[in-house]
Legacy VTK file of the C-alpha trace (Angstrom):
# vtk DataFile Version 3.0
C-alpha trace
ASCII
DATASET POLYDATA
POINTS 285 float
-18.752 -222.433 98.518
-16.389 -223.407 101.287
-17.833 -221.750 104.072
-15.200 -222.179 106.621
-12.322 -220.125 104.273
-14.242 -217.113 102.948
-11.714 -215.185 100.787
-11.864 -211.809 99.260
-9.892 -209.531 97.132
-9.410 -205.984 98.244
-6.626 -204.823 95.552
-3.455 -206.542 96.372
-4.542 -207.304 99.754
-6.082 -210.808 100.342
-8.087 -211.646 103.099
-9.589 -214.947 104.398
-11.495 -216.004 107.193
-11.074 -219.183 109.014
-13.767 -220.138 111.433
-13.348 -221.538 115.366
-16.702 -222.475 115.467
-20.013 -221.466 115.167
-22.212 -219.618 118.173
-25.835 -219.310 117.745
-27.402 -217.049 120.650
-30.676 -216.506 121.527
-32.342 -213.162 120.318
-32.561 -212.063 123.917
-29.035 -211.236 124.359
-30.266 -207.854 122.538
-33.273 -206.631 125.126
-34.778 -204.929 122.433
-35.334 -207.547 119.783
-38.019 -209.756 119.528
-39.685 -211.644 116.463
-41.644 -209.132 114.929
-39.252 -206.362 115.081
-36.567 -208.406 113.277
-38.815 -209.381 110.743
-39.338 -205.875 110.286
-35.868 -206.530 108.388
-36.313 -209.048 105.806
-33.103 -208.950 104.740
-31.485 -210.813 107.849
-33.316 -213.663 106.937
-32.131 -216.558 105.524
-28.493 -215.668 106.809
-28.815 -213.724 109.961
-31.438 -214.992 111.639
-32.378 -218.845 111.986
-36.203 -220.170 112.232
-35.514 -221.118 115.797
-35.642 -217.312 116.354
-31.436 -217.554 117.336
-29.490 -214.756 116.190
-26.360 -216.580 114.399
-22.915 -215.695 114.724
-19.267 -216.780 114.073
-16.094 -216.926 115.917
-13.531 -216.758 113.903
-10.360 -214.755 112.793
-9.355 -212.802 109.500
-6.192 -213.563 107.434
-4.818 -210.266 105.727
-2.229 -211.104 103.341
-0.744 -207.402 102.134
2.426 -206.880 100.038
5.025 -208.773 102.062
2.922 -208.785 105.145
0.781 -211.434 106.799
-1.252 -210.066 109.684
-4.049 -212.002 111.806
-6.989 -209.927 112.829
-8.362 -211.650 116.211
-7.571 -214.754 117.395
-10.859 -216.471 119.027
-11.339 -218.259 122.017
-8.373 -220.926 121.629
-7.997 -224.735 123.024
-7.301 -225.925 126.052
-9.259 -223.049 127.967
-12.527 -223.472 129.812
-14.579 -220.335 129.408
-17.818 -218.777 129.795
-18.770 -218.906 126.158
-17.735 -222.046 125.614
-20.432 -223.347 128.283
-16.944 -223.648 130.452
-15.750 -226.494 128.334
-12.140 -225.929 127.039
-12.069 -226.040 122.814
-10.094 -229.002 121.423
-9.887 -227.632 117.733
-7.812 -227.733 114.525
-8.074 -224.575 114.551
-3.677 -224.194 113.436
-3.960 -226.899 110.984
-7.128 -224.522 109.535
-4.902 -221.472 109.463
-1.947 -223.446 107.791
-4.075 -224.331 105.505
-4.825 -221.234 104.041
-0.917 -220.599 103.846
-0.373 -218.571 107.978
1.369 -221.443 109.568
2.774 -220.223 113.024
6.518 -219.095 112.057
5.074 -216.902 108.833
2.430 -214.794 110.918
4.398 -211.146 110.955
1.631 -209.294 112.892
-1.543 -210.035 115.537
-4.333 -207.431 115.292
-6.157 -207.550 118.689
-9.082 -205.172 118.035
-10.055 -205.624 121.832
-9.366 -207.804 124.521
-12.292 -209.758 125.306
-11.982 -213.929 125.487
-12.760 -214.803 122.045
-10.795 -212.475 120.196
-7.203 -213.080 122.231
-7.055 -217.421 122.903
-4.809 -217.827 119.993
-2.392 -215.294 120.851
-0.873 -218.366 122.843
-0.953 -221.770 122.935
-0.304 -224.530 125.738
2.585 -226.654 125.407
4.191 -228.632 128.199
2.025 -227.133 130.510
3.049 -223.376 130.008
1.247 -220.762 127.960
3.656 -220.286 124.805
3.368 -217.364 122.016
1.499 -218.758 119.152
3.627 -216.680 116.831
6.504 -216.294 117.598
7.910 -214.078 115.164
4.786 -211.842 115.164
4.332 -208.344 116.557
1.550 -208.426 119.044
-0.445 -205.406 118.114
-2.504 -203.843 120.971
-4.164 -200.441 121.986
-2.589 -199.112 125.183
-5.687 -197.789 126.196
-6.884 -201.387 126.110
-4.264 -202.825 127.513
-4.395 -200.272 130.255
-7.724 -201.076 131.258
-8.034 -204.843 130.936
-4.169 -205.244 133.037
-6.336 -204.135 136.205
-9.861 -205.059 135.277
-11.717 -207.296 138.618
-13.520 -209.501 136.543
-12.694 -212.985 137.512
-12.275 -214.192 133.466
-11.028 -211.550 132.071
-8.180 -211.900 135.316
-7.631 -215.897 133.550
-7.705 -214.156 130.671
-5.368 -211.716 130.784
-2.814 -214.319 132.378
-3.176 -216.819 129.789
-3.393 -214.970 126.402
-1.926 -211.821 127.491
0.491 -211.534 129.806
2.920 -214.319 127.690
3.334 -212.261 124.835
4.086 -209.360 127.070
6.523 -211.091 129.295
7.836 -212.790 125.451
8.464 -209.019 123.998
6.323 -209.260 121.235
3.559 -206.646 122.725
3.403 -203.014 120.949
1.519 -200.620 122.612
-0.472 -198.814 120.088
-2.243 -196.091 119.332
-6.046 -196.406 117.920
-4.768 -194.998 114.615
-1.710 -196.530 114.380
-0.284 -197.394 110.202
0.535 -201.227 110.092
1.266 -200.882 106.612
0.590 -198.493 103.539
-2.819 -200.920 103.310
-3.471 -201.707 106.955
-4.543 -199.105 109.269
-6.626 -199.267 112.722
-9.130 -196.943 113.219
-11.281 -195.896 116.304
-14.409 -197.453 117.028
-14.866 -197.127 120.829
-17.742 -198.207 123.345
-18.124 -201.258 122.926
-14.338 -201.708 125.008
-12.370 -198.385 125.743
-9.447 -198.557 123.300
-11.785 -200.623 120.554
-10.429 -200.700 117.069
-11.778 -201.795 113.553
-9.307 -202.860 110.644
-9.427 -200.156 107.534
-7.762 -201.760 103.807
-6.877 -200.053 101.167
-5.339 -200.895 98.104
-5.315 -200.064 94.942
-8.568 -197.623 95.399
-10.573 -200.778 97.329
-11.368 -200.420 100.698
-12.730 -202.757 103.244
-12.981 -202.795 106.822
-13.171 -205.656 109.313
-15.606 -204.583 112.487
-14.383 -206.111 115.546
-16.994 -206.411 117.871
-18.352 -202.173 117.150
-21.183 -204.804 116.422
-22.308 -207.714 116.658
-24.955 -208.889 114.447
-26.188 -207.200 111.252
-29.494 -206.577 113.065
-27.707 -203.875 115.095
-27.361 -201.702 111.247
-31.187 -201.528 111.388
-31.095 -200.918 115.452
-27.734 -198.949 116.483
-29.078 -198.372 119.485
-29.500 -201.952 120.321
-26.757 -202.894 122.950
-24.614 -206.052 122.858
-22.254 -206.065 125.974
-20.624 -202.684 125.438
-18.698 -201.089 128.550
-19.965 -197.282 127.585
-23.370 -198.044 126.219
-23.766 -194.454 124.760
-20.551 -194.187 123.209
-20.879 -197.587 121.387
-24.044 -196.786 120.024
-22.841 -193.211 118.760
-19.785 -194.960 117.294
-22.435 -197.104 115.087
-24.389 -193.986 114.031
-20.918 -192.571 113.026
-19.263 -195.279 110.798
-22.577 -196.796 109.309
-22.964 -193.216 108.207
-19.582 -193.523 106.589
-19.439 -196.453 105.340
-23.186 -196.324 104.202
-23.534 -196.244 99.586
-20.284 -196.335 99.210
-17.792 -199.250 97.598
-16.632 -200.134 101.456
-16.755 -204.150 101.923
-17.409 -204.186 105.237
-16.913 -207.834 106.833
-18.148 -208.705 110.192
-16.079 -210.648 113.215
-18.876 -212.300 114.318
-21.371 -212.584 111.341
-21.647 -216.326 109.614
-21.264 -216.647 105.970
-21.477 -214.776 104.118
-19.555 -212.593 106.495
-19.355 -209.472 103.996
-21.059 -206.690 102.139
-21.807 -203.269 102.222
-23.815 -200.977 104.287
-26.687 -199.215 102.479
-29.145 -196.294 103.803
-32.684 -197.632 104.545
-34.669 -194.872 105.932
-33.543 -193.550 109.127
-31.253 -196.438 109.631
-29.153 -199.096 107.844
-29.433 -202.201 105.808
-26.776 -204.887 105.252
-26.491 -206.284 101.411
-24.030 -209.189 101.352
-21.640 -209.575 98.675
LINES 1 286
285 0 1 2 3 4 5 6 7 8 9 10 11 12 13 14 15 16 17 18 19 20 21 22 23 24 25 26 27 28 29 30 31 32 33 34 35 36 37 38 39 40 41 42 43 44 45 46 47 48 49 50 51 52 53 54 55 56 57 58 59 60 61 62 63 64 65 66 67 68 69 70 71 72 73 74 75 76 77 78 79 80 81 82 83 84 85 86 87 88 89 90 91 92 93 94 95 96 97 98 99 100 101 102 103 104 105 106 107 108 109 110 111 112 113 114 115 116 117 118 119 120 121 122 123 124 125 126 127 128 129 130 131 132 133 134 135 136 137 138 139 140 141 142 143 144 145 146 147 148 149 150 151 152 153 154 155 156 157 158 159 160 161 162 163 164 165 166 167 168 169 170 171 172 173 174 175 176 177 178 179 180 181 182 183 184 185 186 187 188 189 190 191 192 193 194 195 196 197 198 199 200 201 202 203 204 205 206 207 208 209 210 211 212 213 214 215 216 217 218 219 220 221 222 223 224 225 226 227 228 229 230 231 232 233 234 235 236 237 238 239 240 241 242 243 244 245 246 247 248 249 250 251 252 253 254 255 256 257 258 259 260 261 262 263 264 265 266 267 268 269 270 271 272 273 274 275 276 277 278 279 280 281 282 283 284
């Protein structure tokens, strides 16, 4: 298995996953978790959880190739910026040549899916060249939530300011920004749906086609854990209202045929949600 370019079949609709790198965190960045309580949850193990007692996660983005449609769902951290999660190192990746590979070179790409605005799910959205942040696509629509947009354009925090101006603002000032909705219809097998908290104007991806579905998360979580835990917290702005927004689509998505693949979870990356007691389980595919 070719971990790096994950594929699955939803219908018509393809979609692949091409990694920016790896990101291992320490079990601590949820308060709540400790050793025992994840082993509680054998099934993280081996994929979820390493033996170093890490949590392990993926930055990466998803390829959706619909019916005469090729949309990119997230676009990372991106080179050439030093940022907080990068241990303030600037990424020097072939991270294009990755995404060419799997047949999205830069001129194809019709559509950019930002499901929030955060650092590593915007860098690609440009790119530097001759010293001046450039759209990455530049035949794409730049899909983004107003409410979102809204609230980052006068957020004070220092990186999301660098942020903004770097992987934002070009594409704006380029005219390749729509101002969404959180339910807007990309296509009759694309959708966004709600899933607020963890940012105001969150989205996750829905698919459908040909009676499949399958939804890509964003960051509603983080980690698989959080299916057993929803309560658990992972850097949401409105702490309450991103843990009722778990409750609500696990519930959903929960027995039924729903391939459910995660932004940040390592390979195997997807699988469905199942009922285990008063919580959730996650049972890759």
């Amino acid at each position: 298995m070719n971990e790096s370019l994950l594929s699955w079949q939803v219908g018509r609709v393809k979609i692949t996953r091409v990694v920016e790198m790896d990101l291992p965190v320490p079990m601590a960045v949820f308060s709540q978790a400790t050793d025992a309580e994840l082993r509680k949850s054998p099934w993280l193990y081996p994929h979820f959880v390493g033996d170093d007692e890490t949590l392990t996660l993926s930055v990466h983005a998803l390829l959706v190739e619909a019916p005469g449609l090729k949309v990119v769902v997230d676009t990372c951290v991106g080179n050439d910026r030093p940022r907080e999660i990068t241990g303030d190192q600037p990424l020097s990746t072939p991270f294009l040549q990755h995404l060419g590979n799997a047949g999205f070179s830069r001129d194809v790409v019709d559509v950019v899916v930002c499901t929030h605005l955060h650092v590593d799910h915007v860098g690609w959205n440009t790119m530097l060249e001759d010293g001046a942040w450039v759209p990455t696509f530049p035949k794409a629509r730049y899909m983004i939530v107003r409410r979102e947009y809204d609230f980052w354009s006068v957020h004070d925090d220092e990186e999301q300011r660098t942020t903004f101006g770097d992987s934002i603002k070009p594409v704006v000032d380029a005219g390749l920004v729509e101002l969404v909705e959180t339910d807007y219809v990309i296509s009759p097998e694309i959708r966004l749906t709600p899933s607020t908290g963890h940012t105001p104007g969150h989205v996750s991806v829905m698919i459908e086609s040909e009676g499949e579905r399958a939804v890509i998360t964003g960051d509603m979580l983080h980690h698989p854990c959080q299916m057993a835990h929803p309560d658990w917290l992972s850097m949401d702005s409105d702490s309450k209202a991103a843990a009722l927004t778990r409750w609500r689509l696990f519930a959903e998505w929960a027995d039924r045929k729903i391939l459910v693949i995660g932004t940040h979870f390592p390979a195997p990356t997807a699988g469905h949600v199942v009922r285990d007691g008063a919580a959730f389980r996650f049972e890759v595919a």
